[in-house]
C-alpha positions as a printed Julia matrix, in Angstrom:
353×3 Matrix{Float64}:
  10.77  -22.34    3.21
  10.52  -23.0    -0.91
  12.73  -20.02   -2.58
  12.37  -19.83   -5.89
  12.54  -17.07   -9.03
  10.25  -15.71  -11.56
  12.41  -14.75  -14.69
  10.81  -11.86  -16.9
  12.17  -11.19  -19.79
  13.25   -7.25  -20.12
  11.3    -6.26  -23.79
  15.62   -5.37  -24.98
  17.95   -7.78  -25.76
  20.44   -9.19  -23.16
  17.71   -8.01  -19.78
  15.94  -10.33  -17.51
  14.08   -9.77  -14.42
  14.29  -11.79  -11.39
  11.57  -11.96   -8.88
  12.4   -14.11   -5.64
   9.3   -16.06   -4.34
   9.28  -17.18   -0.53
   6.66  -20.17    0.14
   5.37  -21.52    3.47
   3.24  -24.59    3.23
   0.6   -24.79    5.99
   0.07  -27.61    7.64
  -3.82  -27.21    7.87
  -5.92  -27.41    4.64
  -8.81  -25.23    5.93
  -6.5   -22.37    7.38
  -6.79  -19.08    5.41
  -3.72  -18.62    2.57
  -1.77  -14.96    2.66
   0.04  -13.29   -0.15
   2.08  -10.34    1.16
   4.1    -8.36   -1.36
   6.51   -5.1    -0.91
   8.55   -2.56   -3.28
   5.41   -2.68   -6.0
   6.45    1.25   -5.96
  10.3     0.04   -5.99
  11.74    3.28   -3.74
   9.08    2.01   -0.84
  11.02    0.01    1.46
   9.82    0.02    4.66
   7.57   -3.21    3.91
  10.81   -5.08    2.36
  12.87   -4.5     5.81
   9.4    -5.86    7.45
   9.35   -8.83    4.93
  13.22   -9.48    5.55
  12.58  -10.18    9.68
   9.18  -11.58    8.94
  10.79  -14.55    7.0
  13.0   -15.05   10.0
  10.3   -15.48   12.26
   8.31  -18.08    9.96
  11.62  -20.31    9.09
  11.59  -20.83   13.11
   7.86  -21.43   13.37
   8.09  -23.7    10.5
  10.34  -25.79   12.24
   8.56  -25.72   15.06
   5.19  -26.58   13.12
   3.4   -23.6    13.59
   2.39  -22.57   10.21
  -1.35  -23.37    9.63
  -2.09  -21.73    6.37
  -0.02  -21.59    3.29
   2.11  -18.28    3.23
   3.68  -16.17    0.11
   5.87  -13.05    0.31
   6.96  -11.36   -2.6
   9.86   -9.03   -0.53
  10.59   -6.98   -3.51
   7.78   -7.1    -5.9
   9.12   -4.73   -8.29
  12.63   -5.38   -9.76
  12.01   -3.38  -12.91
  11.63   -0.36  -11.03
  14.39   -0.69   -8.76
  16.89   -0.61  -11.96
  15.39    2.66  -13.06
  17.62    5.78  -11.59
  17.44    9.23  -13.19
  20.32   11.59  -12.58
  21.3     9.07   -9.5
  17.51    8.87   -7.89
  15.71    6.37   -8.23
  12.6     6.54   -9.79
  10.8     3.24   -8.28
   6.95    5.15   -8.65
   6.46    5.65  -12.68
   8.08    2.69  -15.66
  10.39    5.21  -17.38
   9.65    3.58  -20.34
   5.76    3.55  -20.24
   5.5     6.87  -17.47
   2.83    4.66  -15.58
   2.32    4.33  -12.25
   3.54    0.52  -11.14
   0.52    0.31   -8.88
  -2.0     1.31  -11.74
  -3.05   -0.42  -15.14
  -3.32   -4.0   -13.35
  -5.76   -6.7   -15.14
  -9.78   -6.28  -14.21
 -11.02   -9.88  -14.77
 -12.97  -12.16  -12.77
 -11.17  -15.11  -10.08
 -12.32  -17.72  -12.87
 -10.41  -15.99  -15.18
  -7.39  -16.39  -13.02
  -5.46  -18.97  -15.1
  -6.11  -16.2   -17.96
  -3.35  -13.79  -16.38
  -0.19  -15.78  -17.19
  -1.3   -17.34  -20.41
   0.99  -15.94  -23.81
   3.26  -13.67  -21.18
   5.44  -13.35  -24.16
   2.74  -10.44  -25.78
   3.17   -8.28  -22.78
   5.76   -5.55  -22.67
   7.73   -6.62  -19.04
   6.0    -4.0   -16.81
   2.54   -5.65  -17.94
   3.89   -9.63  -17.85
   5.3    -8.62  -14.1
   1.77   -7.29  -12.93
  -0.38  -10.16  -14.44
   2.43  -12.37  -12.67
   1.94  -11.06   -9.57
  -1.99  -10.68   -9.45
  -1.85  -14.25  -10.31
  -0.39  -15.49   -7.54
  -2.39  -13.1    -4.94
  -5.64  -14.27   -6.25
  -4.41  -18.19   -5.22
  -4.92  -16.35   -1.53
  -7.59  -15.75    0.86
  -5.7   -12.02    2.2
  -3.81  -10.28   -0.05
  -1.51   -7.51    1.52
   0.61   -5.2    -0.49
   2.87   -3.16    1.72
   3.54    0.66    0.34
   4.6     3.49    2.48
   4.05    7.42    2.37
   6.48   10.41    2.1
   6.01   11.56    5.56
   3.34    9.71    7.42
   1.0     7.96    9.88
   0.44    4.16    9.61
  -2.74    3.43    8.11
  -4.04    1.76    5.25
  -6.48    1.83    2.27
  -9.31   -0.6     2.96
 -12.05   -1.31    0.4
 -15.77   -1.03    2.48
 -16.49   -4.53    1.08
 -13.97   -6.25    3.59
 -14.38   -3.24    6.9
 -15.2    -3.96    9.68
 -13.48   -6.8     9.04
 -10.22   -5.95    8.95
 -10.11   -3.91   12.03
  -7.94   -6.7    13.42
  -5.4    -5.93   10.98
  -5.49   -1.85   11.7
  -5.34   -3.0    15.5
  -2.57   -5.41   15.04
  -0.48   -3.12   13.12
  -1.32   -0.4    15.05
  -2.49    1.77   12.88
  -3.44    5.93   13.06
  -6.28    6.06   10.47
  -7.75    3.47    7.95
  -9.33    4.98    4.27
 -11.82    3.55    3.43
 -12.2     2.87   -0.28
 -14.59    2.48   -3.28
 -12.24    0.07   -5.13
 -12.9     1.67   -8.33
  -9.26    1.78   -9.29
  -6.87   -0.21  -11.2
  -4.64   -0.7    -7.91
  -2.99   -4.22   -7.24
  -5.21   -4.62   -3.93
  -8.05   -2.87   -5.68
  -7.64   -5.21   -8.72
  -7.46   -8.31   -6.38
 -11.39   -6.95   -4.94
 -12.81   -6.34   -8.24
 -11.85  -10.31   -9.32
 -13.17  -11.69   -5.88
 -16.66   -9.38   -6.21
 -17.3   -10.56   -9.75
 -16.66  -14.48   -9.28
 -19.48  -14.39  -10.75
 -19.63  -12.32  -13.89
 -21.57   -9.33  -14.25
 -22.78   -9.81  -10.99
 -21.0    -7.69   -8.01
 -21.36   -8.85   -4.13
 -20.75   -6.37   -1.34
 -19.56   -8.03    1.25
 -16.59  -10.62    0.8
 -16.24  -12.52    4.42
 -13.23  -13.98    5.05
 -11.23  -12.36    1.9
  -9.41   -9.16    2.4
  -6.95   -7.44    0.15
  -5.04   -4.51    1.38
  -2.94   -1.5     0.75
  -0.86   -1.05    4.13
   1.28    2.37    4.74
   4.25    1.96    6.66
   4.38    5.38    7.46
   6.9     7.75    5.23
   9.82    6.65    2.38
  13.04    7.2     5.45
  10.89    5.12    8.54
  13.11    2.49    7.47
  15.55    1.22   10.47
  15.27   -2.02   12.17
  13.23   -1.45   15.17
  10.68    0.06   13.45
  10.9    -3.23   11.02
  10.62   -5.43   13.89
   7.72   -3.51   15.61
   5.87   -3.87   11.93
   7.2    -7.72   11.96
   5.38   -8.35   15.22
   2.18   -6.68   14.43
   1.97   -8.69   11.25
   2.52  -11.91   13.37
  -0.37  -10.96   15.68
  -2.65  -10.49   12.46
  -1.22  -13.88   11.33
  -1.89  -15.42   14.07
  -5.48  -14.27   14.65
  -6.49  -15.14   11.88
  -5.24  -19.11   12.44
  -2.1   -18.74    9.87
   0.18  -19.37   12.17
   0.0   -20.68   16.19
   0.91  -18.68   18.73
  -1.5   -18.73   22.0
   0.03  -15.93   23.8
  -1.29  -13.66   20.93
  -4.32  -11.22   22.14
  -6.39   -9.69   19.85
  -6.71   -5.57   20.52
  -8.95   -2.67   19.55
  -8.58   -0.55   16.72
  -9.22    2.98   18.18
  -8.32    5.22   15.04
 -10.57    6.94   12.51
 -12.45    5.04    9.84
 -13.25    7.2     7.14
 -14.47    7.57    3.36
 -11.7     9.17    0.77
 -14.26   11.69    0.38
 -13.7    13.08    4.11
 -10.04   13.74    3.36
  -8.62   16.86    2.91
  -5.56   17.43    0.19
  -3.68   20.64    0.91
  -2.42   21.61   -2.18
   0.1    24.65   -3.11
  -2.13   27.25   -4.95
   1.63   28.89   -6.42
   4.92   27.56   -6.6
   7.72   28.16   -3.64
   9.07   27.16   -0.67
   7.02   25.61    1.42
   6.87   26.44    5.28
   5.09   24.24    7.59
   3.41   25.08   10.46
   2.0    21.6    11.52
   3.26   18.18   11.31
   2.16   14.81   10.95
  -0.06   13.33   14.01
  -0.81   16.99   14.61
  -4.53   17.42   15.1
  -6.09   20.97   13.69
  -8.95   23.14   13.67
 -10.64   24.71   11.02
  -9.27   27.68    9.85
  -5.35   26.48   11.36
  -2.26   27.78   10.09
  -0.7    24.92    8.16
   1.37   26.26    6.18
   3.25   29.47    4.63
   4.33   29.09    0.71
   7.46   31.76    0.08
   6.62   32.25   -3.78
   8.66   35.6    -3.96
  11.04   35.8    -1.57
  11.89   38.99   -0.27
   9.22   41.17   -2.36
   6.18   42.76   -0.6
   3.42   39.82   -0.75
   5.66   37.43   -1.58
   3.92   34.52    0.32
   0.46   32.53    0.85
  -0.69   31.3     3.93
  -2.62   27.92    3.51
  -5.49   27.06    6.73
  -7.07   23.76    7.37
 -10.79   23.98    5.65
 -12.32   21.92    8.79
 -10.83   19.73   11.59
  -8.73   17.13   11.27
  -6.05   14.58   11.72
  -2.99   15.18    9.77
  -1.86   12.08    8.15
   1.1    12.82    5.68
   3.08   15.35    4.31
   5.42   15.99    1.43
   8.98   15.74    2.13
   9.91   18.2    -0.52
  10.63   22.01    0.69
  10.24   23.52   -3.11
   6.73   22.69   -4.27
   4.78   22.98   -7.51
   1.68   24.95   -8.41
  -1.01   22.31   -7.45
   1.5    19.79   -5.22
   0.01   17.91   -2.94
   1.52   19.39    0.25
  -0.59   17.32    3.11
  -3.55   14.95    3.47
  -5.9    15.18    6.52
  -8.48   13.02    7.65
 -11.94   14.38    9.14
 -15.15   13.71   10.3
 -17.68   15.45    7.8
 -16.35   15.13    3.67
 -14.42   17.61    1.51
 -15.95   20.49   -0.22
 -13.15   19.84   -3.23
 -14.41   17.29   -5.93
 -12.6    13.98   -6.46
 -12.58   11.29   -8.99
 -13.5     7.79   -7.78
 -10.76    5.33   -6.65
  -7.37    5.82   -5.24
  -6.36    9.51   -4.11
  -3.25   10.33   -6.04
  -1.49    8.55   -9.65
């Protein structure tokens, strides 16, 4: 394993940024490469604890010569945001300084512009030099995964309809609940990565990419972080890596994926209509009929009328759901996934900022 450190300089005096790179050379030239990355939204950890027993397992294959294909993990991808804490909580989902989203604003450009990315680093502020840095090294990959999590939540994973079916051996391995499919019309890391590998050729867009993929993988909600669940992620990553020839290991099987599939237009977000606290009636995994009791929002407690009972608008899956107990007029309070597509309108690309 090749450890080494990408220094960013912080945009005051005195700050630096250091971003630990872990390299696996393959030992076959025509096995696929993989760049895996975790923390991008710095209080997401479920992906580093993954990342942290992954690298075990590859130092002994390594030794053992099992690595096929050259391997890169990026275990915490965002060390700006992990510094940021407001009032004691960290704020690892928005730059304080710029109030962007760390998994938004990333470079559009084609692959052969890839060299582009890191060229005159010092004319980027160090939110913007860390994201051209790290698309830079996922587009040297065939599969690009970038590991996120929910608040509370199913595994499943955002998965632009250029690589699906495809990567249904990655929802299987993984064991995923639901896969979203996307219309990679975002400014996402893994939707960034698509958008360089569909115009290799400029102004002209394929597809279909075969044997690319580049992924946004949920490890369920912000708190599923303990070790067995970390080594139950660690081995279904192996099986994917091994399927797909990155590493060896012949007592690897490959499995169905038996979840939903399904457009972002077929899923439902639940949203608080008033301000209050928020009593739910259903839980994640749950599955609910139209016109279901989900939840009860206390807006004035006590006083006659004082609360709003939310129902499902058609059948459904529930995937997520907040964490928080006093929600916001228009919070986002679940997300389900169904068969037929939402009545509510929504703007292309990713579902939330």
């Amino acid at each position: 394993m090749d450890v080494s450190e990408i220094i960013i300089p912080g945009d005051t005096p005195g700050t630096a940024w250091r971003l630990p790179v872990l390299r696996f050379a393959g030992r076959d030239p025509k096995a696929p490469k993989i760049y895996v990355q975790a923390g991008l939204h710095a209080d997401e950890l479920p992906g580093t604890a993954l990342l942290h027993f992954l690298a075990e397992r590859l130092r002994q294959a390594e030794s053992e010569g099992a690595i096929a294909g050259d391997i890169t993990i990026v275990p915490q991808a965002n060390p700006i945001g992990a510094a940021q804490s407001h009032f004691g909580e960290l704020q690892g989902r928005f730059d304080l300084g710029s109030r962007t989203n760390f998994n938004r604003d990333f470079p559009l450009v084609s692959i052969v512009d890839r060299a582009a990315l890191i060229e005159d680093l010092d004319d980027y502020p160090a939110t913007d030099s860390l994201k051209r840095q790290l698309l830079h090294m996922a587009l040297g990959a065939d599969l690009v995964l970038d590991l996120h999590c929910d608040d509370e939540s199913l595994q499943y994973a955002y998965i632009d309809e250029a690589f699906w079916p495809e990567a249904a051996d990655l929802a299987a391995a993984l064991d995923m609940q639901a896969v979203l499919l996307s219309d990679g019309e975002s400014s996402a890391f893994e939707e960034a990565v698509g958008f360089a590998w569909k115009y290799e050729i400029p102004g002209e867009r394929q597809s279909r990419l075969p044997g690319r993929l580049s992924v946004t993988v949920e490890l369920r909600g912000q708190r599923d972080v303990d070790p067995m669940l970390a080594k139950r992620d660690t081995d279904g990553l192996w099986r994917f890596l091994a399927l797909r020839g990155i590493v060896r290991d012949e007592k690897i099987a490959p499995a169905e994926f038996a979840g939903p599939a399904v457009p972002l237009d077929n899923v439902e977000i639940i949203r608080a209509p008033e301000g209050g606290a928020v009593l739910f009636h259903h839980t994640i995994g749950d599955r609910v009929a139209a016109g279901a009791l989900l939840a009860t929002i206390v807006t004035r407690p006590g006083q006659p009328d004082g609360s709003i009972d939310l129902q499902a608008p058609q059948d459904g899956l529930i995937l997520t759901r907040t964490s928080d107990r006093l929600v916001r007029r228009r919070g986002d309070l679940m997300k389900i996934v169904c068969a037929k597509p939402s009545k509510a309108a929504r703007k292309a690309g990713t579902l939330e900022n």
